[in-house]
N, C-alpha and C positions, 0 to 999 in steps of 0.2 A: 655714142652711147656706151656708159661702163657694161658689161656684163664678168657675170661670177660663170665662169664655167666648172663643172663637176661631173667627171666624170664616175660609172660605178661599175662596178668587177670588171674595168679593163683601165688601162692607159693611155688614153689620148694625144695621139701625136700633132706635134703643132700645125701641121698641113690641115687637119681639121676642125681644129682651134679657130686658125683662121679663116676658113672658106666660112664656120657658122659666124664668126661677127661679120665679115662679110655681108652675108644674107640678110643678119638682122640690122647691122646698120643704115642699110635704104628703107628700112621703116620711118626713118626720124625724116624723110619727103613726104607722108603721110601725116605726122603728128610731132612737131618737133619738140614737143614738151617730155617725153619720155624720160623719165627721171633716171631709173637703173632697171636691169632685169637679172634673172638667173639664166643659168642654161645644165640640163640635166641628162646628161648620155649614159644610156642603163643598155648593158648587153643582158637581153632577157636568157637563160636555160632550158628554154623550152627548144623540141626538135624542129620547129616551124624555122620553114627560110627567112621569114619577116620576124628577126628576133632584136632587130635593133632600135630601141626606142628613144625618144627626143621630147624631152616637156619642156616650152618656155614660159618662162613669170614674166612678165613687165609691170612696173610699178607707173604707175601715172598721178597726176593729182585727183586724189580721192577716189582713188578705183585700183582693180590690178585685174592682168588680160591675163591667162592661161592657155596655152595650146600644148596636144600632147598627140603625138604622131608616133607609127610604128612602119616600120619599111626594112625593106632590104638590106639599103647601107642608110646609115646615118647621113650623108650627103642628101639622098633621097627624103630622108623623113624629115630633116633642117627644114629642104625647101617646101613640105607641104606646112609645116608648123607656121612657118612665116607668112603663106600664104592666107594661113589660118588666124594667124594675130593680124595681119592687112586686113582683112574682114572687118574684125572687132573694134579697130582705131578707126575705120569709115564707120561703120553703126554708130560706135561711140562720139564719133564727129557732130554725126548728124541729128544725134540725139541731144549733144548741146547747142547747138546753132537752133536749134527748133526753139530751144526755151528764150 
């Protein structure tokens, strides 16, 4: 699966580049129609220790999944995000097979 990766107010080093396609490429055993997604690494400024945030887009035919997570490390919030688009791709499964 393409992904656009973006990082914002920091620099992304490739080690975490790749661990998040990584993660998000075992989505497409779930749904292998995935067209493209984004991926959006925001170091939040607030004093909280959970300041590292993670929103992914996936584009699908005729829909698009969003998940957006906040954690520790960005490693951390990768893996709830995708847990969170795995969700979305079973619901949205089952919601077409139904029709």
């Amino acid at each position: 699966m393409k992904l656009q990766m973006h990082s914002i107010r920091f620099i992304a080093d490739q080690s975490l580049i790749t661990f998040i396609q990584k993660k998000a490429d075992k989505l497409d055993r779930f749904f292998d129609r995935i067209i493209d997604g984004e991926v959006f690494m925001r170091l939040d400024k607030d004093n909280n220790m959970e300041n590292k945030i993670i929103e992914i887009k996936l584009n699908i035919p005729r829909n698009q999944l969003f998940a957006k997570e906040r954690a520790k490390t960005f490693e951390e919030a990768s893996d709830l995000a995708v847990e969170a688009l795995k969700k979305q791709i079973i619901k949205h499964k089952d919601k077409i097979t139904a029709h």
